[in-house]
CHARMM internal coordinates of N, CA and C (Angstrom, degrees):
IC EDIT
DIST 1 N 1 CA 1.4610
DIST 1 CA 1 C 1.5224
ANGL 1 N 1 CA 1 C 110.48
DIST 1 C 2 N 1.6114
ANGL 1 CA 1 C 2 N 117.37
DIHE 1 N 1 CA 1 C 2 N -20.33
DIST 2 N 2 CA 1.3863
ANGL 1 C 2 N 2 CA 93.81
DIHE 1 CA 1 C 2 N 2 CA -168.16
DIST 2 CA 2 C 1.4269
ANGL 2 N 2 CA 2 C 100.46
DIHE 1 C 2 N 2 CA 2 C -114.22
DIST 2 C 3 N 1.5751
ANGL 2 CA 2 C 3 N 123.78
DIHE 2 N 2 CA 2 C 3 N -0.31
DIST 3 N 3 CA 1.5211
ANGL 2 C 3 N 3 CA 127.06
DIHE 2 CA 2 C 3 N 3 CA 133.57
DIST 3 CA 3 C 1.4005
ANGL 3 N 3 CA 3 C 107.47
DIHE 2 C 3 N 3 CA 3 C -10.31
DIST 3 C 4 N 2.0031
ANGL 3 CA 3 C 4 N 104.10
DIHE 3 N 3 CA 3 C 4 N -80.25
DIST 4 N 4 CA 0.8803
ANGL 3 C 4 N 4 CA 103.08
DIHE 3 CA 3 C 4 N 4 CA -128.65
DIST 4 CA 4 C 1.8795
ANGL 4 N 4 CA 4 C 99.84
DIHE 3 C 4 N 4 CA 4 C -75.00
DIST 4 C 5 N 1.2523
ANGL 4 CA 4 C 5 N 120.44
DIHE 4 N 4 CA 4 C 5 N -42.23
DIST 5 N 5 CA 1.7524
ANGL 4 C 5 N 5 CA 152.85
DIHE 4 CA 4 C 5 N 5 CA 172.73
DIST 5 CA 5 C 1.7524
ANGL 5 N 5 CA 5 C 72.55
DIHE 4 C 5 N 5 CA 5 C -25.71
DIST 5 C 6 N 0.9935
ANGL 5 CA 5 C 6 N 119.75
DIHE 5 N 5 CA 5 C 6 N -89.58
DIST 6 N 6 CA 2.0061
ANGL 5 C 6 N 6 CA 135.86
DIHE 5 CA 5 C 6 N 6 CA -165.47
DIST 6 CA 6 C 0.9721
ANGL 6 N 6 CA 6 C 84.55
DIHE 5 C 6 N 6 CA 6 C -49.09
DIST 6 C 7 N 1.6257
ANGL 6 CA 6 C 7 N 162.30
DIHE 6 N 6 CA 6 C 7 N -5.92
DIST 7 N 7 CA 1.4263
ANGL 6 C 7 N 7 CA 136.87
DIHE 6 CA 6 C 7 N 7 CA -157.94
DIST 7 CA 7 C 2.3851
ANGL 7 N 7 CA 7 C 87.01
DIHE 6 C 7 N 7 CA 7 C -123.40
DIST 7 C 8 N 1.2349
ANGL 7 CA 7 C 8 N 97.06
DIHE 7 N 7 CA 7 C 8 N -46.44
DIST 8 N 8 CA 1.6864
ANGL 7 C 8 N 8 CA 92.83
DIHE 7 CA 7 C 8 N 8 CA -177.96
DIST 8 CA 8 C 1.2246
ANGL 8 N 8 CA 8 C 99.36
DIHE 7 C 8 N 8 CA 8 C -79.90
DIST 8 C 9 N 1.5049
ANGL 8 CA 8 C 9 N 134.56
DIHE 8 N 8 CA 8 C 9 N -24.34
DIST 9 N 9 CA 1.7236
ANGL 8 C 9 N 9 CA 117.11
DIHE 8 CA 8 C 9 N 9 CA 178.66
DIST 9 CA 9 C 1.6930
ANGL 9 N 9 CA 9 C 103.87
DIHE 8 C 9 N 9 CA 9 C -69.15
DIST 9 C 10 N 1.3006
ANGL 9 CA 9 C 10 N 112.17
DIHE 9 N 9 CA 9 C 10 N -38.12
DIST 10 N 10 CA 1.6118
ANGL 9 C 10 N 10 CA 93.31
DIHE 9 CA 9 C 10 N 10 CA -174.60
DIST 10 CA 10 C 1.5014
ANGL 10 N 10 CA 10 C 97.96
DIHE 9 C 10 N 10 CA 10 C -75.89
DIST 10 C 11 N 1.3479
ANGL 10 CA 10 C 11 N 134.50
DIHE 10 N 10 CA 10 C 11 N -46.21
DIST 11 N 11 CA 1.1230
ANGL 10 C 11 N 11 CA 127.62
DIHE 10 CA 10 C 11 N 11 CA -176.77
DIST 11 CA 11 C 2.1933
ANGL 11 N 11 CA 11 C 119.52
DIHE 10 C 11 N 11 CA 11 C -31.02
DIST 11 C 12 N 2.0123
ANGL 11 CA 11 C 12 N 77.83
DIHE 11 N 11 CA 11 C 12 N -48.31
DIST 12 N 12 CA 1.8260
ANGL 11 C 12 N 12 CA 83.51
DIHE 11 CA 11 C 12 N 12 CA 177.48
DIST 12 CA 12 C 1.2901
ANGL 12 N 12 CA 12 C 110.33
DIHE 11 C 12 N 12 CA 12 C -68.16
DIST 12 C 13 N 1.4310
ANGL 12 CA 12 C 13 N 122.55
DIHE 12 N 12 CA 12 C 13 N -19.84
DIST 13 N 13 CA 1.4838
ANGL 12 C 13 N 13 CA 115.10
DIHE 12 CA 12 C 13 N 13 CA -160.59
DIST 13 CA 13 C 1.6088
ANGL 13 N 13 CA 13 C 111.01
DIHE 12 C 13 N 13 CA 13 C -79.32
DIST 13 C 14 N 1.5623
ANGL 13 CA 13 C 14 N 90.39
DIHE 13 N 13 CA 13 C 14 N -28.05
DIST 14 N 14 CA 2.2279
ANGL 13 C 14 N 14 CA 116.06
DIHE 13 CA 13 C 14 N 14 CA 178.10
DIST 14 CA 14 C 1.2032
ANGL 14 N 14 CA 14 C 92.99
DIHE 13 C 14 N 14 CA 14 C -59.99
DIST 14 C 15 N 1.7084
ANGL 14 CA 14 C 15 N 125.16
DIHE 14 N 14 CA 14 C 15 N -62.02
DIST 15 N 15 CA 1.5929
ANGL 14 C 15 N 15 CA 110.36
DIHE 14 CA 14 C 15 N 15 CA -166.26
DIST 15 CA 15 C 1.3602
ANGL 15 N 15 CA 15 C 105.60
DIHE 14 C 15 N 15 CA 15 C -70.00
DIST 15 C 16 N 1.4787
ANGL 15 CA 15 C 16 N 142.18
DIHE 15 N 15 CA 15 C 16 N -38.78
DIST 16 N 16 CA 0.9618
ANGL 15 C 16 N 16 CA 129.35
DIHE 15 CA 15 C 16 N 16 CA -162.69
DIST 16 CA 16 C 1.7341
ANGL 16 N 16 CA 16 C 126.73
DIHE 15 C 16 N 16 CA 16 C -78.11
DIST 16 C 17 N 1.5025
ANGL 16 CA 16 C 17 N 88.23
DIHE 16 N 16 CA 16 C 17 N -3.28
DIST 17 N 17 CA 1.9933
ANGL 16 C 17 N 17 CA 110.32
DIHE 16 CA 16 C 17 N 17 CA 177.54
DIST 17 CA 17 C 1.3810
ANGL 17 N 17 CA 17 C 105.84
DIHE 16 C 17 N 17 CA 17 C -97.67
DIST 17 C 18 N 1.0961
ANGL 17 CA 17 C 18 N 108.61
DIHE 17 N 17 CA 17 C 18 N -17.89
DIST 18 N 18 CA 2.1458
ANGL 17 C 18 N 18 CA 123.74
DIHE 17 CA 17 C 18 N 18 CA -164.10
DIST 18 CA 18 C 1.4644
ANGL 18 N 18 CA 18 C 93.70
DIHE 17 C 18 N 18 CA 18 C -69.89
DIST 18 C 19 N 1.9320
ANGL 18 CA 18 C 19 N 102.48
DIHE 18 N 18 CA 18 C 19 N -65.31
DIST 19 N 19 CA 1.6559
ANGL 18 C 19 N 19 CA 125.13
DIHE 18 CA 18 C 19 N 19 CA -165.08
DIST 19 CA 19 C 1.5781
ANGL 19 N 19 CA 19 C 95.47
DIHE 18 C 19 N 19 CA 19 C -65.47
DIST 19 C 20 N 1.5920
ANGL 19 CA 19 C 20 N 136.50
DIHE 19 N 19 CA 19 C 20 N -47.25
DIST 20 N 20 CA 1.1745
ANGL 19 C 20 N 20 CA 131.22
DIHE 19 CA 19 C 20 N 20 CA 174.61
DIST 20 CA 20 C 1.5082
ANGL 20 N 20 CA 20 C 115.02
DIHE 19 C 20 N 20 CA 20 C -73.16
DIST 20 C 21 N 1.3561
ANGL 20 CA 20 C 21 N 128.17
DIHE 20 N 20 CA 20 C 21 N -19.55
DIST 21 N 21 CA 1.5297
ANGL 20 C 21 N 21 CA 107.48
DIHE 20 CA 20 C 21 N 21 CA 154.94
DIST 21 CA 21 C 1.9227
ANGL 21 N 21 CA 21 C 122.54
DIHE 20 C 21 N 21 CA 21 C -76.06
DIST 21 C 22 N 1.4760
ANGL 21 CA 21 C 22 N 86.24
DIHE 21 N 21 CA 21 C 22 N -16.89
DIST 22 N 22 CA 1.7276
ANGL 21 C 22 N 22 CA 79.10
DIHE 21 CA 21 C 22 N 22 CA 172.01
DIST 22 CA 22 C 1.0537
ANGL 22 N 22 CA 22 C 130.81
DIHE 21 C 22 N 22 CA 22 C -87.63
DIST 22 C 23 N 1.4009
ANGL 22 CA 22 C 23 N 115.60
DIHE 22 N 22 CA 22 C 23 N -10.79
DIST 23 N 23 CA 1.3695
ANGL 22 C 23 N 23 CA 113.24
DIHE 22 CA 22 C 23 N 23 CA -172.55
DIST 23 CA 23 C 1.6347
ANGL 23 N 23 CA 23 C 88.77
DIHE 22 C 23 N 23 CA 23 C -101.17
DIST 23 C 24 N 1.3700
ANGL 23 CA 23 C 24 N 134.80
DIHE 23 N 23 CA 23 C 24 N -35.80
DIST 24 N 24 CA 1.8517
ANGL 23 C 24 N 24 CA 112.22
DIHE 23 CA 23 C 24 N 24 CA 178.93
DIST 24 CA 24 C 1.5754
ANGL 24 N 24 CA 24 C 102.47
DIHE 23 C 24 N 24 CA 24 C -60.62
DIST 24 C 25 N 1.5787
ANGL 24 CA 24 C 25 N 131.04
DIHE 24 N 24 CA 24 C 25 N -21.29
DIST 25 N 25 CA 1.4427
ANGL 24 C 25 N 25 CA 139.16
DIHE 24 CA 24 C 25 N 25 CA 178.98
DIST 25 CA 25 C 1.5569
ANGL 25 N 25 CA 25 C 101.80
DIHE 24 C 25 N 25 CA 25 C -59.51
DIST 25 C 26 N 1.0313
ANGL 25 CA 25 C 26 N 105.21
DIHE 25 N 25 CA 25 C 26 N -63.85
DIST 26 N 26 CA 1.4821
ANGL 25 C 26 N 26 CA 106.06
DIHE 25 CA 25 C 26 N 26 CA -178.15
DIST 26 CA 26 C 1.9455
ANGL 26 N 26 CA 26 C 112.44
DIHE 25 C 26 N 26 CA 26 C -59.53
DIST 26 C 27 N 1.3318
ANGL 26 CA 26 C 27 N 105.88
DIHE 26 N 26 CA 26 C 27 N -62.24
DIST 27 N 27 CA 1.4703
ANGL 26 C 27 N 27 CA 91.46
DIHE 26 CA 26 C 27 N 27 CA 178.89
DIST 27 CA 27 C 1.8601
ANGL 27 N 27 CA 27 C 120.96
DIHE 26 C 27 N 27 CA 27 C -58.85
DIST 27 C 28 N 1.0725
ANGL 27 CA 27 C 28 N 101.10
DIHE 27 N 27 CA 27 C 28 N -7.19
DIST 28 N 28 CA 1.6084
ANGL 27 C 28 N 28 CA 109.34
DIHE 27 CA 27 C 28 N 28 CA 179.30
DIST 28 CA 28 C 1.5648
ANGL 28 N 28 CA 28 C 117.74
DIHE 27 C 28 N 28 CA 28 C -62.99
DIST 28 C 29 N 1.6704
ANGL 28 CA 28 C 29 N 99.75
DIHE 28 N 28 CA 28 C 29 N -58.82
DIST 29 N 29 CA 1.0873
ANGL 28 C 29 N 29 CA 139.45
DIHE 28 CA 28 C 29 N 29 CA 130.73
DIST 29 CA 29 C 1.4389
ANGL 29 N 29 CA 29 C 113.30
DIHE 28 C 29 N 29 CA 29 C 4.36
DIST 29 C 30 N 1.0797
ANGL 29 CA 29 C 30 N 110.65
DIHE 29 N 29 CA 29 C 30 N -109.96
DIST 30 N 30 CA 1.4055
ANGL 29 C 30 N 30 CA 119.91
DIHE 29 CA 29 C 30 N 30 CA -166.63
DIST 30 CA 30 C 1.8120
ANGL 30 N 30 CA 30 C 102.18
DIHE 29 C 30 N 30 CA 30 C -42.71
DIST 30 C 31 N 1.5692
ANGL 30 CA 30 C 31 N 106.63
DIHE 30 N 30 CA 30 C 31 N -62.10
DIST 31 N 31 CA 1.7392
ANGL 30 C 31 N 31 CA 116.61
DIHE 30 CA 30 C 31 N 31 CA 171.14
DIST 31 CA 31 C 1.7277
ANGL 31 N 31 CA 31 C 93.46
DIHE 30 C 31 N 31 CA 31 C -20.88
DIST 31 C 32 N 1.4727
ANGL 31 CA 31 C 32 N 111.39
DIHE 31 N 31 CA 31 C 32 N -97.53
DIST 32 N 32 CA 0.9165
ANGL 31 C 32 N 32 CA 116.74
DIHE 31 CA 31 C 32 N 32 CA -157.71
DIST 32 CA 32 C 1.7213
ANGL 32 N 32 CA 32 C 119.87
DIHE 31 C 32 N 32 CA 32 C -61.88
DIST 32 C 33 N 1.1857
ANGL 32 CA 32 C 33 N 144.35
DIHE 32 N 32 CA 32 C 33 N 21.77
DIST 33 N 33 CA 1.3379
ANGL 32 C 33 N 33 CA 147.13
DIHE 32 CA 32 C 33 N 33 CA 156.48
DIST 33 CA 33 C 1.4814
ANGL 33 N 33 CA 33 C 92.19
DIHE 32 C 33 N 33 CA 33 C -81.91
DIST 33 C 34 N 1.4222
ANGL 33 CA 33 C 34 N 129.96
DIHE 33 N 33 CA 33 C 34 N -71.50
DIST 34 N 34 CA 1.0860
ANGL 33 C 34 N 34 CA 137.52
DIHE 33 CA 33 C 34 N 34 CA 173.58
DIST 34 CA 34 C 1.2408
ANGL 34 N 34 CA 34 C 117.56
DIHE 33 C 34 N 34 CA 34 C -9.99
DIST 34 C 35 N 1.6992
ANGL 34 CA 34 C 35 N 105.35
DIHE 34 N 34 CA 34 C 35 N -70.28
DIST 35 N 35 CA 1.6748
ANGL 34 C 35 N 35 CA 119.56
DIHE 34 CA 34 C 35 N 35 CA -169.70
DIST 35 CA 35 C 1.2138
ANGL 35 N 35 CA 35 C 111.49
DIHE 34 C 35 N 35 CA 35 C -62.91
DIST 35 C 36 N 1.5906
ANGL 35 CA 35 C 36 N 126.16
DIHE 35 N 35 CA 35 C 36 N -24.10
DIST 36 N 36 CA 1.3028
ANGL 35 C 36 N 36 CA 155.10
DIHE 35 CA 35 C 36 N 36 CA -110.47
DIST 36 CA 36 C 2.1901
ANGL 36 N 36 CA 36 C 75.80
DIHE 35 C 36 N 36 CA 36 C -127.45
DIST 36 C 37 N 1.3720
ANGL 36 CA 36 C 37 N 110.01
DIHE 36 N 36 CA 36 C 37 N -76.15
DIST 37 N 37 CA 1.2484
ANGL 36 C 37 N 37 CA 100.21
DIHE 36 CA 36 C 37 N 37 CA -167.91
DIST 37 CA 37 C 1.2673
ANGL 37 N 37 CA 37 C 111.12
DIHE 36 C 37 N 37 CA 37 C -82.52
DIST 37 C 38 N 1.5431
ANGL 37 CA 37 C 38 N 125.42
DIHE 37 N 37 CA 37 C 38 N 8.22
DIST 38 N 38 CA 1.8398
ANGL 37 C 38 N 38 CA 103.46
DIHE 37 CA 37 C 38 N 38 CA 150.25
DIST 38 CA 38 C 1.2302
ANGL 38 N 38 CA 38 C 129.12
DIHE 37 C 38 N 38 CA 38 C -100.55
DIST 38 C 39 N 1.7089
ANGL 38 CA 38 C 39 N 108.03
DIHE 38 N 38 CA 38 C 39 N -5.02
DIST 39 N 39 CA 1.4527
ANGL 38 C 39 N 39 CA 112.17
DIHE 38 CA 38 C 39 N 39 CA 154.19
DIST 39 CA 39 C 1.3045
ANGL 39 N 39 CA 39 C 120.12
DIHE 38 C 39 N 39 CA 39 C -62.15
DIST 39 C 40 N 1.5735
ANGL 39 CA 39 C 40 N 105.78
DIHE 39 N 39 CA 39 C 40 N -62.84
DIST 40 N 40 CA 1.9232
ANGL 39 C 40 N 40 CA 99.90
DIHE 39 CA 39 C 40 N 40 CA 172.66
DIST 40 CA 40 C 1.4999
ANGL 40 N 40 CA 40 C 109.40
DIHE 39 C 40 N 40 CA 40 C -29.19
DIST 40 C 41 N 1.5196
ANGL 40 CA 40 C 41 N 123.18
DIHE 40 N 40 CA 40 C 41 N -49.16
DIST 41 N 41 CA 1.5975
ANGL 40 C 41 N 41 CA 132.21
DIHE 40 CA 40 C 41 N 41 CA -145.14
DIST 41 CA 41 C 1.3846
ANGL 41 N 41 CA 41 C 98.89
DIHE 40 C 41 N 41 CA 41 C -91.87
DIST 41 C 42 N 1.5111
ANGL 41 CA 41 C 42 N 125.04
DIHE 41 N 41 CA 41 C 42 N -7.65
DIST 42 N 42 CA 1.5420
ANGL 41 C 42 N 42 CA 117.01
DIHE 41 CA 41 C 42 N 42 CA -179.87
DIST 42 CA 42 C 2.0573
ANGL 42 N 42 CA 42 C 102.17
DIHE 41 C 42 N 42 CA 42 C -117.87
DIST 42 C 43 N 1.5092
ANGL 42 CA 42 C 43 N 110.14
DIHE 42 N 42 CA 42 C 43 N -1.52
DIST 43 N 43 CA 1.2992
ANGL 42 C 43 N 43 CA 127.89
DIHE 42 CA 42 C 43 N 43 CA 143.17
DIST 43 CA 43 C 1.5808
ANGL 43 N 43 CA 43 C 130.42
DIHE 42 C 43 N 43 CA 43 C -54.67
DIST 43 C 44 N 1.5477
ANGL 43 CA 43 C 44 N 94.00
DIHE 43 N 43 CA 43 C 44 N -70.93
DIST 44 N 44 CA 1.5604
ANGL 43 C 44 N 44 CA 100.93
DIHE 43 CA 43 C 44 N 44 CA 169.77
DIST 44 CA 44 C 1.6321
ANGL 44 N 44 CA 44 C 114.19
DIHE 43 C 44 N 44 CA 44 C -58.14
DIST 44 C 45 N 1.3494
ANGL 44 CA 44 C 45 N 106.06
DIHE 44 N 44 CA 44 C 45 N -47.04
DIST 45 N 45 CA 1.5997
ANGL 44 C 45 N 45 CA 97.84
DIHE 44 CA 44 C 45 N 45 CA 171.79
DIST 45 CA 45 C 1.3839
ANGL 45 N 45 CA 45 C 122.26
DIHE 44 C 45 N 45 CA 45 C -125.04
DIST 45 C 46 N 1.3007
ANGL 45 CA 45 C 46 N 97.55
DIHE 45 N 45 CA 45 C 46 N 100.04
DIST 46 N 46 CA 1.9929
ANGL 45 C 46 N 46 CA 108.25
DIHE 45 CA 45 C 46 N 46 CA -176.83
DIST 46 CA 46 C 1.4502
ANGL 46 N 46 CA 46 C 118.53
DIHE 45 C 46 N 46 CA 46 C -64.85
END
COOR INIT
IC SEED 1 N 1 CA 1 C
IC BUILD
């Protein structure tokens, strides 16, 4: 029984690091497209 208790807490702890790496992925994301197209835009024009 306490296999199994130690086997779904890490399990919850995997989904709950998965959904919190995706969502800093996504806001990273968005940041960096951003930063991403006024660098290109201060590239193309120096």
């Amino acid at each position: 029984m306490d296999i199994l208790r130690i086997g779904l807490g890490l399990v919850g702890l995997w989904m709950v690091w998965q959904v919190f790496k995706v969502f800093k992925n996504l806001s990273k994301n968005s940041e960096s497209d951003l930063s991403a197209s006024g660098s290109s835009n201060d590239e193309t024009h120096p």
